[in-house]
N, C-alpha and C positions, 0 to 999 in steps of 0.2 A: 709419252713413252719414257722409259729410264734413259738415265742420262749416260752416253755414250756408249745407248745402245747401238750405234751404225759401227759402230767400233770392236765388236762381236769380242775379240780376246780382252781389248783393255776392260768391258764391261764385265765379262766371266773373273777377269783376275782381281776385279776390286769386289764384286760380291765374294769370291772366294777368298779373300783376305777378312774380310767382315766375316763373313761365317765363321772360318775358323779363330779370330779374336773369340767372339760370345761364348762357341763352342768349349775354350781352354777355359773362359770365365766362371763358364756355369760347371768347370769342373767334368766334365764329358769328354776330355781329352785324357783321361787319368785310365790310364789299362784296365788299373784293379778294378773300378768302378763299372768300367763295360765291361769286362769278363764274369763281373759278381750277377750281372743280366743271367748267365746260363746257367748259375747256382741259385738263380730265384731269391737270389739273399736283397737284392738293389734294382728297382721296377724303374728309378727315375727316367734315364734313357728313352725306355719302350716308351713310357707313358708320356712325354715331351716329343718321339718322335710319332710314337701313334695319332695323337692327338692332330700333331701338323699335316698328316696324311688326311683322316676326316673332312680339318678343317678346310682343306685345299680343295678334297673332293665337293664338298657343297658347296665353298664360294664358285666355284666354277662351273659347276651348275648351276647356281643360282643365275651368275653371267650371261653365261647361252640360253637361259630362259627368260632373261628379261632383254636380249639382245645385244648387251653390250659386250659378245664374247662370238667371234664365229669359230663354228666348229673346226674349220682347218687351221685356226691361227695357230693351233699347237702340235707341234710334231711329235707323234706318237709311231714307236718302231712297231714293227710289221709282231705281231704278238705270236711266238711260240713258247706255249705254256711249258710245253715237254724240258726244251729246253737252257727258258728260264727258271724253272725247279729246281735241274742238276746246278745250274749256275750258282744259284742262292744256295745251297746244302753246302757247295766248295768255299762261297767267301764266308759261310758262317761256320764253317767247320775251322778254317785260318782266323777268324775272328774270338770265336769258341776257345782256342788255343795259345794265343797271343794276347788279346784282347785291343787288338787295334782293327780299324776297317780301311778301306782307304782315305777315305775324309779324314780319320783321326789321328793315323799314320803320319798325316804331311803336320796338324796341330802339333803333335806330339815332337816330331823332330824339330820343330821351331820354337819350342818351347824346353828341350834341350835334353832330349829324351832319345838317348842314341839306340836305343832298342827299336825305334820308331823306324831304323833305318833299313832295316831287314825289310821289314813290312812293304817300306817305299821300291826296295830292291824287285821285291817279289811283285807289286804293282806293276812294274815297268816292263819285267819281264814276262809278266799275263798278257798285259797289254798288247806286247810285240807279238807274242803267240796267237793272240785272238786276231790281230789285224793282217798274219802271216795266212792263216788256216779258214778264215772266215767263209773265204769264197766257197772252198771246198768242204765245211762242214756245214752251210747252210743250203747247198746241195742235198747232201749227205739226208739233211733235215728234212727237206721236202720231198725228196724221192721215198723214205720212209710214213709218209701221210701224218709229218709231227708237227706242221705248219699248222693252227687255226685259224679262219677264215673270219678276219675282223681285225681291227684296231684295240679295241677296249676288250674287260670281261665283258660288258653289255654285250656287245658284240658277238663274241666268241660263243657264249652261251645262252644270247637270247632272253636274257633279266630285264626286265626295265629297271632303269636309272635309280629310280624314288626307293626299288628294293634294293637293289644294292648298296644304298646311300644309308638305308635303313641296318640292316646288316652290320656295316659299319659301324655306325653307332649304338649297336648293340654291346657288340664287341669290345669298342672302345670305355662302354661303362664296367664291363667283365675285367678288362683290364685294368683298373684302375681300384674296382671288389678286390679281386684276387690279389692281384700286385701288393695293394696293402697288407693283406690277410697275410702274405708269404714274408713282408719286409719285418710286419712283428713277430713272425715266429723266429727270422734270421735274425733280428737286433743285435746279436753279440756278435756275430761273427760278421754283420757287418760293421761295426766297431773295431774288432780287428783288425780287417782292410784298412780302415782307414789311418788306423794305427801304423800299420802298415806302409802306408803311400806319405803320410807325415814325416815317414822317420827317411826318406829317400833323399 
C-alpha cells in the first residue's frame, strides 16, 4: 500500500504537495496557458489530462480483470448525471473566466500568484455552500427522478466496459488530431501568451 496511507490527511497532503510541484513544473499552473484551453489556441493541458483519464480508466480495468483490483476497493459517489453537468458548466465557466481551477488555484498562490487568491476565496466558499445545502438539494435531486441508478456510466447506461473504454480512446486520439490541427492555426497568438506570462 502507499506509504502513510492509515494516515488518510498526511497521505492526501504529501500527494497534493507533489502534484502541485509537477503541475507548476510542467507550466500548467500559468492562467494564460489554461484559459488559452477555451481559445483552442493551447491543447497541452486537455491532452495531459485526457490522456491520464484513459490511462486510469484501462489500468483499472485491466486490475479488476485479472483480479488484482476488487470492485468496491474504490469509492465512487452515488452518480447524478443531471447534476454533475450543471456542476461542471459553473467550475468551467469560473475556470473559462479566470483561468484557474481549484487544483491550480492553491499551485498558483504558492507559487506567488495573488490573483490565485480569489479563486481559493471562492473554493472555500463553494465548498461551505455545498456542505451547508447538500442534504436539502440532494433531496431536491431525488425527488425530481435526477438521481441515476448505478455507480459508473456503465452502470447508469448499461454499456459494457470494453465500449466505453473504446469510446475513450477514440476520443483521446480526436483530441490530440484536433488539438494539434487548432494549436497550428493559433501559433501566434499563442506566442503572445506566452509573451505575455514571461513579461509577469
Amino acid at each position: 500500500m502507499f506509504p502513510l496511507n492509515d494516515s488518510g490527511m498526511v497521505s492526501g497532503l504529501l500527494c497534493g504537495v507533489l502534484f502541485g510541484y509537477v503541475l507548476e513544473n510542467a507550466g500548467f499552473g500559468s492562467p494564460v496557458k489554461l484559459s488559452a484551453q477555451f481559445k483552442l489556441t493551447d491543447w497541452a493541458v486537455f491532452k495531459v489530462m485526457f490522456t491520464a483519464i484513459v490511462v486510469a480508466a484501462v489500468g483499472l480495468w485491466l486490475l479488476r480483470l485479472g483480479g488484482l483490483l476488487r470492485p468496491d476497493s474504490i469509492a465512487v459517489p452515488q452518480a447524478a448525471m443531471v447534476a454533475a453537468a450543471v456542476g461542471g458548466a459553473l467550475v468551467g465557466a469560473g475556470f473559462a473566466t479566470g483561468g484557474y481551477c481549484p487544483g491550480t488555484s492553491v499551485a498558483g498562490l504558492f507559487s506567488g500568484r495573488l490573483d490565485a487568491l480569489v479563486f481559493i476565496v471562492g473554493v472555500v466558499l463553494g465548498t461551505t455552500g455545498f456542505a451547508v445545502f447538500y442534504g436539502a438539494a440532494l433531496r431536491s435531486i431525488k425527488s425530481a427522478g435526477l438521481i441515476a441508478e448505478g455507480d459508473t456510466f456503465t452502470d447508469v447506461y448499461a454499456v459494457p466496459e470494453p465500449v466505453v473504454l473504446a469510446i475513450l480512446g477514440v476520443a483521446l486520439i480526436a483530441v490530440f488530431y484536433f488539438g494539434s490541427w487548432f494549436e497550428r492555426r493559433g501559433s501566434g497568438t499563442v506566442t503572445a501568451q506566452q509573451a505575455v506570462e514571461g513579461a509577469r
